[in-house]
Structures are given as C-alpha cells and as structure tokens.
Backbone as CSV, one residue per row, in Angstrom:
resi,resn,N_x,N_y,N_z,CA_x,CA_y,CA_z,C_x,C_y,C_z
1,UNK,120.334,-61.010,-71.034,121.485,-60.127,-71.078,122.776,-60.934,-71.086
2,UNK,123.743,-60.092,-71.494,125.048,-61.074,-71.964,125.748,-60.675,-70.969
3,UNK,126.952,-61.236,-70.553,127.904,-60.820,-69.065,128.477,-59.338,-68.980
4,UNK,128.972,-59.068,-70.675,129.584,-57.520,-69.860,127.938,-57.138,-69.869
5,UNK,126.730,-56.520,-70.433,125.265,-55.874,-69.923,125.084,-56.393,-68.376
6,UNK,125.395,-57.632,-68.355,125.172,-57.797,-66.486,126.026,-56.794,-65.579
7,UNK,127.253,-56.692,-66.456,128.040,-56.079,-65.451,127.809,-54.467,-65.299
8,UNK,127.296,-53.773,-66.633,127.002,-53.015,-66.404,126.162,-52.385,-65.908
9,UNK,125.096,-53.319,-65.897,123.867,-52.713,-65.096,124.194,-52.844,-63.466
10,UNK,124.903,-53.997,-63.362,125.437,-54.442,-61.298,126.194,-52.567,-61.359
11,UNK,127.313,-52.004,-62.056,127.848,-51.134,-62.509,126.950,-50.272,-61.731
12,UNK,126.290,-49.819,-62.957,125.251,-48.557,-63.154,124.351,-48.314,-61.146
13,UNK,123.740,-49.334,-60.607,123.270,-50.208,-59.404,124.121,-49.664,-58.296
14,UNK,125.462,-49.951,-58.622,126.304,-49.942,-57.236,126.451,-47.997,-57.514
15,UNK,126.260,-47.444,-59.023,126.768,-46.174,-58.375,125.787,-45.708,-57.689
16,UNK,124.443,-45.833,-57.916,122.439,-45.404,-57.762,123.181,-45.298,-56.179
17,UNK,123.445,-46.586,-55.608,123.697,-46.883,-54.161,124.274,-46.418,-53.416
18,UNK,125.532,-45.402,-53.945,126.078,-44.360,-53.134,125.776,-43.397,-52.280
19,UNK,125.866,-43.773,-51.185,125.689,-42.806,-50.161,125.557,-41.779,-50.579
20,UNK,127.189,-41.326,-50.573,126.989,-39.744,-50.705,126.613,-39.372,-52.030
21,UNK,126.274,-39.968,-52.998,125.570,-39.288,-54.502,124.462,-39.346,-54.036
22,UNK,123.984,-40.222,-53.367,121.993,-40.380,-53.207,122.096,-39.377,-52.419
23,UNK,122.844,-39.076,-51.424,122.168,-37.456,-50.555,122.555,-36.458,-50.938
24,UNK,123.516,-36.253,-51.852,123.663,-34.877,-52.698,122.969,-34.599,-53.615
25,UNK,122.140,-36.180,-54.116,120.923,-35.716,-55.147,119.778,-35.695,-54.752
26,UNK,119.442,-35.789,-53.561,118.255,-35.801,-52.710,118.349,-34.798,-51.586
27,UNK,119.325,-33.858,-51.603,119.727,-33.106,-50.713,119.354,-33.278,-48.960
28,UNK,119.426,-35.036,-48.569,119.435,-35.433,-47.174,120.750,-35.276,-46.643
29,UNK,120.952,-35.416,-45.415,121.992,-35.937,-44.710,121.899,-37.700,-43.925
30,UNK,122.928,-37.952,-44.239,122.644,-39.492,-43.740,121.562,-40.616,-43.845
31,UNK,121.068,-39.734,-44.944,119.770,-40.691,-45.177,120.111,-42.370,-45.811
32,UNK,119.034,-43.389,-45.218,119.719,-44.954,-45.560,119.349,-44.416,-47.470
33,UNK,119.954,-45.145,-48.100,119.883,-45.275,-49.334,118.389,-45.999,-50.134
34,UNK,117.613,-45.249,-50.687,116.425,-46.066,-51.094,116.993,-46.341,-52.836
35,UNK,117.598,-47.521,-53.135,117.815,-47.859,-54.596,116.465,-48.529,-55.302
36,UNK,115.335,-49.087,-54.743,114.551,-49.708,-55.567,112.903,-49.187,-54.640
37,UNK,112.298,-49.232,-55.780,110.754,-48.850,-55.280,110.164,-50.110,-55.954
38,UNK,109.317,-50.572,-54.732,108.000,-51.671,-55.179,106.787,-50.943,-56.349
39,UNK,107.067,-51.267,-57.121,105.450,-50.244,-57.912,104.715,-51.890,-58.793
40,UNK,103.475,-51.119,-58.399,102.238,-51.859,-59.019,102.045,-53.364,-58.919
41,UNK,102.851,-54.034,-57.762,103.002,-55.241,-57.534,102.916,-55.427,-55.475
42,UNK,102.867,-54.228,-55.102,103.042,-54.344,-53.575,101.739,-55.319,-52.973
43,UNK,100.606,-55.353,-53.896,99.622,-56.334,-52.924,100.396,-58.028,-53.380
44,UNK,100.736,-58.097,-54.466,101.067,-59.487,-54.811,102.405,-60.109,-53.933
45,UNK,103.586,-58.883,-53.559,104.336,-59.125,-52.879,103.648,-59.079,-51.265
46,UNK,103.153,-58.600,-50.591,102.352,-58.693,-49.501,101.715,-60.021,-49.429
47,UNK,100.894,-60.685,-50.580,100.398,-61.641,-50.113,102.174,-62.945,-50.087
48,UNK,103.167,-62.444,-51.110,103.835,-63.506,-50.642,104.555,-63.625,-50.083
49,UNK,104.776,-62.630,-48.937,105.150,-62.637,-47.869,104.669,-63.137,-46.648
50,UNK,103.152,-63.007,-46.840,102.240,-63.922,-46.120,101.953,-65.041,-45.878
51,UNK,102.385,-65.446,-47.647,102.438,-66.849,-47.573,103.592,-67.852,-46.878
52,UNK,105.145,-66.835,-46.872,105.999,-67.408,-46.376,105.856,-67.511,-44.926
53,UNK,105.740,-66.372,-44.144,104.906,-66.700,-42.849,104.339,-67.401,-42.416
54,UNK,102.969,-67.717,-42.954,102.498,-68.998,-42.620,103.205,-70.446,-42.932
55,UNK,103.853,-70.217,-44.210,104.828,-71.723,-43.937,105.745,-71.374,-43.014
56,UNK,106.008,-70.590,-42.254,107.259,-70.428,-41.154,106.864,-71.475,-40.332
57,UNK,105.544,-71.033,-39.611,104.983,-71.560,-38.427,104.789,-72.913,-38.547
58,UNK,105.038,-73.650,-39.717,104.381,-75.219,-40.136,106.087,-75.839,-40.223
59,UNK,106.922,-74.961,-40.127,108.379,-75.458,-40.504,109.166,-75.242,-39.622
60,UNK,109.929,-76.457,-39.332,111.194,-76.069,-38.428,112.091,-74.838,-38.833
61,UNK,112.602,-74.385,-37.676,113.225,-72.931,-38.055,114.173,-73.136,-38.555
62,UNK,114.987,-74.464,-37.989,116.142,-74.674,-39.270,116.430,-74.623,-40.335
63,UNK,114.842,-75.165,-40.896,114.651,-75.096,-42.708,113.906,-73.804,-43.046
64,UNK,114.137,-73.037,-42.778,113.387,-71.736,-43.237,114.226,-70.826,-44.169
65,UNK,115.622,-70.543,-43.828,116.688,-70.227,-45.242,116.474,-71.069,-46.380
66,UNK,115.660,-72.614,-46.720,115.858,-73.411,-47.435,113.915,-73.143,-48.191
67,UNK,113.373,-72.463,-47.376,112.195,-72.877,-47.818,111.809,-71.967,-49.535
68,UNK,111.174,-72.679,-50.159,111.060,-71.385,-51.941,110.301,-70.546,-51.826
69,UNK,109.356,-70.966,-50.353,108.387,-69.120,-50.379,109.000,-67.808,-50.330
70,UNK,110.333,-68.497,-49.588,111.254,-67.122,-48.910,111.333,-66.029,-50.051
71,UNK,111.264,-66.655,-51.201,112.125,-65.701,-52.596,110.357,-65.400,-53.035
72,UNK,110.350,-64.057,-54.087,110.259,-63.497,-54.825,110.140,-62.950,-56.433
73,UNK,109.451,-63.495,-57.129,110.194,-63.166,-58.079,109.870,-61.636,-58.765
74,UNK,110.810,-61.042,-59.418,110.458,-59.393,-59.462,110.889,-59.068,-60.942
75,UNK,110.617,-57.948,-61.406,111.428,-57.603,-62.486,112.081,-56.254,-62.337
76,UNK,112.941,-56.034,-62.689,113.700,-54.774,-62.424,113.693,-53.939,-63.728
77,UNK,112.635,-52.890,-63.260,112.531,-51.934,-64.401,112.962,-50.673,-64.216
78,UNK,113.229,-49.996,-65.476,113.411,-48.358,-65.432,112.245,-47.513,-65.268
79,UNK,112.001,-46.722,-64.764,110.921,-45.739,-63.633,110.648,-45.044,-64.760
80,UNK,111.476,-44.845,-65.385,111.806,-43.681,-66.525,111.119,-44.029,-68.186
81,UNK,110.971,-45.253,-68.001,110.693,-45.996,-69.421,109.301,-45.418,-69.564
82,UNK,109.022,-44.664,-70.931,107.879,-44.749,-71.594,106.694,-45.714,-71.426
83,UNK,106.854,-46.928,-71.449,105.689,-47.946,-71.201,105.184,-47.482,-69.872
84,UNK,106.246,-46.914,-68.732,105.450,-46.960,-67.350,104.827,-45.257,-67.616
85,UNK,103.837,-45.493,-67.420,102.419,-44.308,-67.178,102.113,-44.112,-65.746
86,UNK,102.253,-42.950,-65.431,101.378,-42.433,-63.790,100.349,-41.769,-64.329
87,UNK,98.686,-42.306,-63.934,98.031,-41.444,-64.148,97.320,-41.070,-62.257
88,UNK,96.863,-39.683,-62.791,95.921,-39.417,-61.144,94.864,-40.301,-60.550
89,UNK,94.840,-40.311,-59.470,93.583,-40.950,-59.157,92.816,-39.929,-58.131
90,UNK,91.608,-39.515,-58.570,90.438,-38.520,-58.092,89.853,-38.946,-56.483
91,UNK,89.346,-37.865,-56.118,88.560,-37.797,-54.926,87.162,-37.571,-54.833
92,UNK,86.449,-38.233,-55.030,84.676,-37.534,-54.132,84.216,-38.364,-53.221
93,UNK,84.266,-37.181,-52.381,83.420,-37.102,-51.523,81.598,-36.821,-51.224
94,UNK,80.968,-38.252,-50.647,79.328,-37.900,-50.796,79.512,-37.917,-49.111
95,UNK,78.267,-37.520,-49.096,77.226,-37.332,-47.706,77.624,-36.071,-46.870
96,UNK,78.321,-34.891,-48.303,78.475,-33.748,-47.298,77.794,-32.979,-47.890
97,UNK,77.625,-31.206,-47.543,77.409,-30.614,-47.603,78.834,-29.247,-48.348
98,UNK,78.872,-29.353,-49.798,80.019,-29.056,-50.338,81.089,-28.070,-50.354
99,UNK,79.917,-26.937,-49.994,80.471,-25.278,-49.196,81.158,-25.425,-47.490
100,UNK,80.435,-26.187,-47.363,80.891,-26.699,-45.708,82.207,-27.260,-45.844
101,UNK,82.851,-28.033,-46.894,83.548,-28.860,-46.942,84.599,-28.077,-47.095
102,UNK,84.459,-27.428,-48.161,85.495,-26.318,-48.779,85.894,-25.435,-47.408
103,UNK,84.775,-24.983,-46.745,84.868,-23.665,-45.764,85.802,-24.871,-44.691
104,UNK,85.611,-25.986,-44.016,86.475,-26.518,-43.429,87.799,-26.817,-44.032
105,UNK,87.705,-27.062,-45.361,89.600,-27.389,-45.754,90.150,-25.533,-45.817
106,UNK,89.217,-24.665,-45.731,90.069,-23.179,-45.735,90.526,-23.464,-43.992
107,UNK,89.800,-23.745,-43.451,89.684,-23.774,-41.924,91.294,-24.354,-41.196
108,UNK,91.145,-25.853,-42.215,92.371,-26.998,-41.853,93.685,-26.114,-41.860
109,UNK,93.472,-25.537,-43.390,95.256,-24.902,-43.969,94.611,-22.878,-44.231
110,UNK,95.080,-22.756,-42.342,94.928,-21.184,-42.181,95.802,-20.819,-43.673
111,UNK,96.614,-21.139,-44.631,97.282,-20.501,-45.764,96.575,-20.773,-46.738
112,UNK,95.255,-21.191,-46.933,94.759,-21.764,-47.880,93.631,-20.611,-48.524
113,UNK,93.785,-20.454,-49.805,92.533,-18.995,-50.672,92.481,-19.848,-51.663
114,UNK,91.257,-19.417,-51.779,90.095,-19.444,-53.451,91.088,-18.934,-54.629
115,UNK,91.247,-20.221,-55.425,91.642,-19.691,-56.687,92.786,-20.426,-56.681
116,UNK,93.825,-20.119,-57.861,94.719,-20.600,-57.792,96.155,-19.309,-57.901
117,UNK,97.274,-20.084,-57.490,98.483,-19.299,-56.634,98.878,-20.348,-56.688
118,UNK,100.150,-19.792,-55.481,101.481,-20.168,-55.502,101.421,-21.254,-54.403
119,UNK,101.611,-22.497,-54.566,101.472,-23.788,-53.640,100.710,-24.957,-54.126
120,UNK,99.798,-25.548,-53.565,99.207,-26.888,-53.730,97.487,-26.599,-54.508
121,UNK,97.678,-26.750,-55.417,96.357,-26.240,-56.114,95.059,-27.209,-56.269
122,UNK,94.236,-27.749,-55.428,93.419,-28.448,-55.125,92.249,-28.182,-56.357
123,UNK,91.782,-28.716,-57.266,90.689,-28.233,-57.999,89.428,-29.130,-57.658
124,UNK,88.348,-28.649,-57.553,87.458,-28.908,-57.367,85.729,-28.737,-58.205
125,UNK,84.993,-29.792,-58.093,83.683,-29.757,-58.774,82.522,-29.787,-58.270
126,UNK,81.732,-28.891,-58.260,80.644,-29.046,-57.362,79.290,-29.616,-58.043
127,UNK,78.993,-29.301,-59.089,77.998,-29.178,-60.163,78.166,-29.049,-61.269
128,UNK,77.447,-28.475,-61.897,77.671,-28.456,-63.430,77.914,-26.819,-63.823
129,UNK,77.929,-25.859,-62.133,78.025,-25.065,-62.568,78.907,-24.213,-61.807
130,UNK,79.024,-25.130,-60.454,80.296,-24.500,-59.455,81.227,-25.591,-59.870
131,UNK,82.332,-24.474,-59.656,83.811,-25.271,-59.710,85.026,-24.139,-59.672
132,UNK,85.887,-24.370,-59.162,86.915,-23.752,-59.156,88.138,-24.329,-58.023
133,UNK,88.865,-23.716,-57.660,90.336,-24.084,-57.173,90.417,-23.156,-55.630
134,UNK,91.560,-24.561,-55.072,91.587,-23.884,-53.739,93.273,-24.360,-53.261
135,UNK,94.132,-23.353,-53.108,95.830,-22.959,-53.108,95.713,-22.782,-51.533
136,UNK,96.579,-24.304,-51.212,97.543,-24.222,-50.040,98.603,-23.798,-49.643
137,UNK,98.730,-22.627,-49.845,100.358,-22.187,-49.670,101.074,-22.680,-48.616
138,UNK,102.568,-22.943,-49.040,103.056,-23.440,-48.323,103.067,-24.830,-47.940
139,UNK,102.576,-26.101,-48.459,102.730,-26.852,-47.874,103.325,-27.993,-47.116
140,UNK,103.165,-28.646,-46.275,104.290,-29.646,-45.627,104.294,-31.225,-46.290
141,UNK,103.289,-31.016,-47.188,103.360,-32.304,-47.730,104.064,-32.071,-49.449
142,UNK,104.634,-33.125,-49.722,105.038,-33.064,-51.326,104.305,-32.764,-52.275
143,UNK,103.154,-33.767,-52.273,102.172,-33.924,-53.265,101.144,-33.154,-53.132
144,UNK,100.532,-32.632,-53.858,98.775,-32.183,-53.745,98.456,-33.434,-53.094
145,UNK,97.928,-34.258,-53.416,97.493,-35.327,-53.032,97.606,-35.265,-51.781
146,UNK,98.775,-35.451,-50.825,99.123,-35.306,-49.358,98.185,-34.359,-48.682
147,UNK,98.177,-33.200,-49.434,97.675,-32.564,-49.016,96.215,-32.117,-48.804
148,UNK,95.608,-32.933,-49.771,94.379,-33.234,-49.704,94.044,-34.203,-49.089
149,UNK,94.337,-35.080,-48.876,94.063,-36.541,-48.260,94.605,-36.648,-46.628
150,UNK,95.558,-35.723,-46.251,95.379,-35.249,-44.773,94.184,-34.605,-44.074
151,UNK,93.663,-33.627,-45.290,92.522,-33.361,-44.373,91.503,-33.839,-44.521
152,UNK,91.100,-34.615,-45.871,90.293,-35.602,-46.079,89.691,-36.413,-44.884
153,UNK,91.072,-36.695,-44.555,91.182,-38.124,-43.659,90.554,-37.467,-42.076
154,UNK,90.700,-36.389,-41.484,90.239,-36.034,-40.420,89.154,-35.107,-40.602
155,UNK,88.300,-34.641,-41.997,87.108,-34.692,-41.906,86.447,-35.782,-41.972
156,UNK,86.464,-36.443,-42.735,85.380,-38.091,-42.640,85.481,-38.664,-40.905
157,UNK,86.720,-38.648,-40.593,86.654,-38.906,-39.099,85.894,-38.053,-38.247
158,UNK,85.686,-36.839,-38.371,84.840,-35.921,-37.830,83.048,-35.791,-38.012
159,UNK,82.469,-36.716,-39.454,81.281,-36.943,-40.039,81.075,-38.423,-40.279
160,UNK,81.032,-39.157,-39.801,80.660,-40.028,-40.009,79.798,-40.262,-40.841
161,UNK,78.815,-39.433,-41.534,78.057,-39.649,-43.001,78.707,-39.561,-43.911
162,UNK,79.910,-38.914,-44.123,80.984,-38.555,-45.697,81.404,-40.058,-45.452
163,UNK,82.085,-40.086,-46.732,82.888,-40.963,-47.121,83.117,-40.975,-48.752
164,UNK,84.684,-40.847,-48.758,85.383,-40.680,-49.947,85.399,-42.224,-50.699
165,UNK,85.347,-41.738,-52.028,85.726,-43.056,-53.233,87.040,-42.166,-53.761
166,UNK,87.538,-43.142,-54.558,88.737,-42.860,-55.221,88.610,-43.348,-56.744
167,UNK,88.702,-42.412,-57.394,87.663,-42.418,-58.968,88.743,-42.724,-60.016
168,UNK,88.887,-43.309,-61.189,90.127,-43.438,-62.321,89.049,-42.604,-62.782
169,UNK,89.911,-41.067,-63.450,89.120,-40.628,-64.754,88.746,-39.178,-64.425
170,UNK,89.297,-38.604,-65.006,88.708,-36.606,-64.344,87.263,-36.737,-64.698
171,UNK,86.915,-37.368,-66.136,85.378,-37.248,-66.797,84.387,-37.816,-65.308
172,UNK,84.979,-38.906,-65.287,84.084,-40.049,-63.929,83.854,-38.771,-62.903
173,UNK,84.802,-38.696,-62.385,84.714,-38.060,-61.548,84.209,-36.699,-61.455
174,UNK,84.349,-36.057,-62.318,83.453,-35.029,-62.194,82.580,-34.688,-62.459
175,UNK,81.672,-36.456,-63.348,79.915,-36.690,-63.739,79.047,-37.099,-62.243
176,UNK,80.585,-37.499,-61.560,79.810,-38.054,-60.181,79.308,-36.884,-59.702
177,UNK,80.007,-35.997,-59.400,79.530,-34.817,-58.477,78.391,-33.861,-59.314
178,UNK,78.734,-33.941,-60.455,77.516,-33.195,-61.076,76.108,-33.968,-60.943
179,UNK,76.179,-35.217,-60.556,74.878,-36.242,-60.455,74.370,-35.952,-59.010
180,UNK,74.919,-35.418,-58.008,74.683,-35.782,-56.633,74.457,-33.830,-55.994
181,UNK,73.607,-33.662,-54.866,73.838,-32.584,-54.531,74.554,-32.436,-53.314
182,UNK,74.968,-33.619,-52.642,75.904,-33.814,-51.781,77.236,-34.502,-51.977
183,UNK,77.677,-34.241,-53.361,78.891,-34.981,-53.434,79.982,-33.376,-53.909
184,UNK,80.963,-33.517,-53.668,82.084,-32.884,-54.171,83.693,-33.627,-54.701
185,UNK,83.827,-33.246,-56.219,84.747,-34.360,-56.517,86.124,-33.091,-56.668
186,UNK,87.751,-33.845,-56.226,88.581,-32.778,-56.590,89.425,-33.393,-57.439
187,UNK,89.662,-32.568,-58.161,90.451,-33.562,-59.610,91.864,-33.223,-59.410
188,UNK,92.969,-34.460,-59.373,94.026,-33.970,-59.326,95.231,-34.184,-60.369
189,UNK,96.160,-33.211,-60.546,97.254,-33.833,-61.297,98.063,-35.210,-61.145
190,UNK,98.160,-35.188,-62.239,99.400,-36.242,-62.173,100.727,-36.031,-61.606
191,UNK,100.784,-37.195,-60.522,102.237,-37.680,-60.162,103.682,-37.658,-61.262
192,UNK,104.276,-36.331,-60.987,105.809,-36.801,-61.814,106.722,-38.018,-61.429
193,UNK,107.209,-38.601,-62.732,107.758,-40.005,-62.448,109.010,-39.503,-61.582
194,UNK,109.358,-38.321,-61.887,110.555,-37.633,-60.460,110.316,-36.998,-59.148
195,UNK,109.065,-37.260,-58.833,108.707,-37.163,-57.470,108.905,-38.098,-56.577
196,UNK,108.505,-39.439,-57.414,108.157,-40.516,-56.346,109.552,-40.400,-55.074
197,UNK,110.790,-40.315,-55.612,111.604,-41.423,-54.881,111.671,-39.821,-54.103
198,UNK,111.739,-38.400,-54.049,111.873,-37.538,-52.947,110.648,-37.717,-52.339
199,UNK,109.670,-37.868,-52.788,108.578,-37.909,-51.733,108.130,-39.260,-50.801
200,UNK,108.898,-40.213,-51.222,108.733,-41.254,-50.228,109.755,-40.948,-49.008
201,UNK,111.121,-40.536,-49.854,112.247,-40.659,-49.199,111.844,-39.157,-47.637
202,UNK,111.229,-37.996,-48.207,111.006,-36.857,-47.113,109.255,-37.068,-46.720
203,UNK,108.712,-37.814,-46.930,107.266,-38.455,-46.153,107.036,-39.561,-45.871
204,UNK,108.043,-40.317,-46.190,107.319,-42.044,-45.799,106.565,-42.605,-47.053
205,UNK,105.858,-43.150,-46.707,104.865,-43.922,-46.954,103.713,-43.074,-48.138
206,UNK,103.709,-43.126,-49.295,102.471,-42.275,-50.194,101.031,-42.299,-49.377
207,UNK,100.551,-41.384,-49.745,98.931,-41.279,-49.360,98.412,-42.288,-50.418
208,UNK,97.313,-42.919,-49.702,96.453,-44.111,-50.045,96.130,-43.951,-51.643
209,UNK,96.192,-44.266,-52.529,95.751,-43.966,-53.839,96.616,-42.838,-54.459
210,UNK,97.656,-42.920,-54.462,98.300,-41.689,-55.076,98.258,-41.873,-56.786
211,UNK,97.973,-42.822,-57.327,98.664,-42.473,-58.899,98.211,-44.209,-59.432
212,UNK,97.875,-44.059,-60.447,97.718,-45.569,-61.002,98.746,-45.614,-61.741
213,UNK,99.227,-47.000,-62.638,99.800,-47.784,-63.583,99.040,-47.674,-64.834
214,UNK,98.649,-46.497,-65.794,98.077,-46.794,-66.912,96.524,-46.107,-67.135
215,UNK,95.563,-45.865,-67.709,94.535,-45.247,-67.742,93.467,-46.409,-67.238
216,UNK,92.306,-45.877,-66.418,91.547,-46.254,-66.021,91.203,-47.517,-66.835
217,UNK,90.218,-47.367,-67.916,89.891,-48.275,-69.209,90.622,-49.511,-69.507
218,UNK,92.121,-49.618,-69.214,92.570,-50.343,-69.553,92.791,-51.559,-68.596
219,UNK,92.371,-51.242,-67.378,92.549,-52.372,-66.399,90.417,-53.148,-65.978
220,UNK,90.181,-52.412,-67.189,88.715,-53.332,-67.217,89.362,-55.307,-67.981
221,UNK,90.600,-54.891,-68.153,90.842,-56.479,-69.053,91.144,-57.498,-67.360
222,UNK,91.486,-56.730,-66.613,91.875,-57.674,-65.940,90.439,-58.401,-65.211
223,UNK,89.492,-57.721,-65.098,88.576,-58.404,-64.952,88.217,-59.420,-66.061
224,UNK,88.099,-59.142,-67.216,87.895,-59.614,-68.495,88.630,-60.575,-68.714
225,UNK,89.849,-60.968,-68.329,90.847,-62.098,-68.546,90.196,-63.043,-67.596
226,UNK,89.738,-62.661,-65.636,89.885,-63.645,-64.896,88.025,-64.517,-65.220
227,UNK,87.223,-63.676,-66.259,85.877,-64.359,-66.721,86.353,-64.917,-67.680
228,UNK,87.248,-64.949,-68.816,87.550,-65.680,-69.956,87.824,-67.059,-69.243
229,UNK,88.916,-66.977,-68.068,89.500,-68.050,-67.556,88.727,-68.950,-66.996
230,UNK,87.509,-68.667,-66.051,86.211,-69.510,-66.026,85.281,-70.346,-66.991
C-alpha cells in the first residue's frame, strides 16, 4: 500500500474504534471497544504466545520488550470479503437413546415445541426416516448453536456414555445418524458474517466449534501438503 491507502485505512480504523459509534451500532452502553477478531489462526497465535512465555522464564526480565517472540505476525483482513466463507459445523451425538434426548432438550428449554416457529430452530436426524425440528423460543443465547451446545454440554455431563463429535458436512452428518441406532445428528445453519462481532461482544467467548473457514473437502489439502512435505 502507498502512504495516502495507509492513511486511509489508519483513517477508516480510528473511526471502527469509536466509542460512541461502536455502542450505538451495537446498541451497548460503555462497552470496551472490540475493533479486531482473531479468526482461523487462534491455535497458531496460542501456540505463539506460548512460545514467548517459555522464553520469558529463560530471559532476564529486562530483555523481554527486546525479545522477537513477543511479536506476531497477522494479516488484517475484511470479515466482509467474499474469499472469507463461514460454513456450519454439525452435531452427533452417539451412545444415547434419541427420543430421550429430544424429550430432555424439551425438558432443558420449558419454551421449547416440535416443529419449527418463532426462535432457535434446532433440526434434527434420527434415521432415514425420523427427522424433524425443535424451536426454542425465546432464547438467551445468540446463536442456535449456543443454544444447542448449552444443553449438549450438561447432558453428556449427566451420561457419561454420550459423547458428541463435531461433523464438517450436513451429508456426513446426517449418514452418521442414519448408520447408528443410537446416534442423533442436528444440522445447523450457518453463522452470518454479521453476527460474529454482536455475539462475542453480548456472550463472550463462541461455543466450541461454531463455524469453519471454507467447506469441509477443502481442508483435506492440509493434510495432503504436510505428507507431500515428508
């Protein structure tokens, strides 16, 4: 980029950063300003943060502003750009009993009916010949996803025989459950690229697996690159 494009993008940056525009467009009060989201790189930044850590402890503290683990390197992209893809990422659940499962998530969300309505529309696969939808009205979480994966998370804690996978692929996922008589898979929509920053900003932290970078299929290369490289 050439100096005035630098300046305009620092420009464009410092307005994103405004207090009061970020909470009139996010309708918070006093909320700290979130200008940048980590996407599809948070384990690589985790490990090098790790790595700087451990050189902490091997380095005088004096030289630790000086050390090159400290930095990062990142790219700063638009959320918005065509190349970036959110696709869903699926749920099944094996080692239950699938009517049971369902009759406990009606149980979890007293607002919750068969079918679909007005709220969080959970779809689900049982077989090749049950299937249908189950509407959380009302809910406290943003995402479907949230909302499935809250109660997810405190049935498996309650059965210790279940246990959820997290599937790329509606097809995958809903050949799994048709293969198994104890599995139930729930297929979910896709993440809008204009959700992310209200739903981090009014929940924290995403539920575990919310959304991939791209279609399933296409991240078979990365295995495929690190066997070429051998």
């Amino acid at each position: 980029l050439g100096g005035r494009q630098l300046d305009q993008v620092a420009a464009a940056l410092s307005a994103l950063a405004d207090p009061a525009a970020f909470n009139a467009k996010y309708g918070t009060q006093g909320q700290p300003v979130m200008l940048f989201a980590v996407g599809d790189g948070n384990h690589s930044l985790a490990t090098a943060k790790a790595c700087y850590e451990r050189r902490k402890g091997l380095t005088d503290p004096g030289q630790w502003p000086e050390l090159p683990s400290r930095y990062a390197l990142c790219e700063l992209v638009n959320l918005h750009d065509d190349s970036l893809e959110f696709e869903p990422i699926h749920r099944v659940a094996f080692g239950v009993k699938p009517e049971e499962l369902l009759d406990a998530l009606m149980h979890h969300y007293p607002s919750a009916t068969r079918g679909k309505g007005e709220g969080h529309v959970l779809s689900f696969v049982i077989n090749r010949w049950s299937q249908g939808e189950v509407t959380v009205g009302e809910p406290s979480a943003q995402l479907p996803v949230g909302t499935l994966q809250n109660f997810l998370d405190d049935y498996i804690a309650a059965h210790p025989r279940a246990r959820v996978d997290y599937i790329h692929g509606a097809d995958e996922a809903r050949q799994l459950a048709e293969e198994r008589e104890d599995a139930i898979a729930f297929l979910l929509p896709a993440m809008g690229k204009e959700e992310l920053f209200p739903t981090v900003i009014h929940d924290g932290v995403l539920p575990r697996k919310t959304f991939s970078m791209g279609e399933a299929h296409d991240k078979r290369f990365y295995l495929e690159a690190r066997k070429i490289r051998k």
